[in-house]
N, C-alpha and C positions, 0 to 999 in steps of 0.2 A: 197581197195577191189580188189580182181584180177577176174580174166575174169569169170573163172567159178563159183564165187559166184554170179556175175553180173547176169550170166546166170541162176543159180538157183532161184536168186533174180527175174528175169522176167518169168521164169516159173511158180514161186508159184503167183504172181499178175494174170500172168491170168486166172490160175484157181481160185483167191479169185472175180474174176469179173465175172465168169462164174458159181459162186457159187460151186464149187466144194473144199472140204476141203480139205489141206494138212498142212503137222507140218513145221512151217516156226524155222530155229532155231534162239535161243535167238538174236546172233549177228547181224542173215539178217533182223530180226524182228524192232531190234534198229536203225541199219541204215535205213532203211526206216522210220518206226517213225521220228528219227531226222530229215529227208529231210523233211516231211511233217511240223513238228513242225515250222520249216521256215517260214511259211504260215501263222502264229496263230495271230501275230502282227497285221495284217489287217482283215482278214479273221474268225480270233475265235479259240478258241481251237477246234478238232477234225474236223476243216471247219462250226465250227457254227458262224455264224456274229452274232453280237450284235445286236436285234431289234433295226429300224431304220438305221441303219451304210448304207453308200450310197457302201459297199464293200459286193460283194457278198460272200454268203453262197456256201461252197465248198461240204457238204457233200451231199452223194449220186447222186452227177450229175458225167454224163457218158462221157461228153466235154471238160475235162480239159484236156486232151492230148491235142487236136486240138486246143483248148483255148493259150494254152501256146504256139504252135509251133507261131499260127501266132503273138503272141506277138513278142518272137524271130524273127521271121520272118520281121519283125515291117509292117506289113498284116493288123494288128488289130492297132490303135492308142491306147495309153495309156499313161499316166504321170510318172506311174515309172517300171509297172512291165513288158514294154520292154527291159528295161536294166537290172531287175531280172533275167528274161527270157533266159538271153543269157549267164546267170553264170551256167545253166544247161545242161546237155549232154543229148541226146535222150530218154537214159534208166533210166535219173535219173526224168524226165519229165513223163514217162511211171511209173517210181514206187509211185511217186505222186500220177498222176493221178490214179492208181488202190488202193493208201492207200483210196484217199476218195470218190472213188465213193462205196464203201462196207460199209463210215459211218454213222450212220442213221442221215436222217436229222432234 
């Protein structure tokens, strides 16, 4: 993905967090889905945990940037998704985090 998509890519996230619509096209739509889809393994599809799962529920919380940096960061202790953490770039942490804080929870 080159610069200026990345760029588009984070401009529409933040208006999809500031509730503000705009037409995301198919491709930047996908890429993002896929990044999130990453997350489904422990998390649930669309950020829904499994009732009971000791793994939190991702949709509609506003903290998953700052969640993740300090994973990265290894700030926050964790078992594995420090080392997740750190396969992500800034903006790919930021499109994450804007796919599921818009999902209902």
């Amino acid at each position: 993905m080159t610069l200026r998509h990345w760029s588009a890519a984070l401009a529409l996230l933040g208006s999809l967090v500031s509730a503000q619509a705009q037409t995301v096209s198919p491709q930047e739509a996908l890429y993002i889905r896929a990044l999130a889809a990453t997350c489904a393994n422990c998390h649930g599809t669309a950020g829904q945990a499994a009732a009971g799962s000791a793994n939190a529920t991702l949709a509609g919380r506003n903290d998953i940037a700052a969640q993740m940096r300090a994973f990265k960061s290894g700030a926050r202790p964790a078992t594995v998704m420090h080392q997740l953490a750190k396969g992500y770039s800034d903006a790919q942490i930021d499109a994450i985090a804007a796919y599921f804080a818009v999902q209902k929870q």
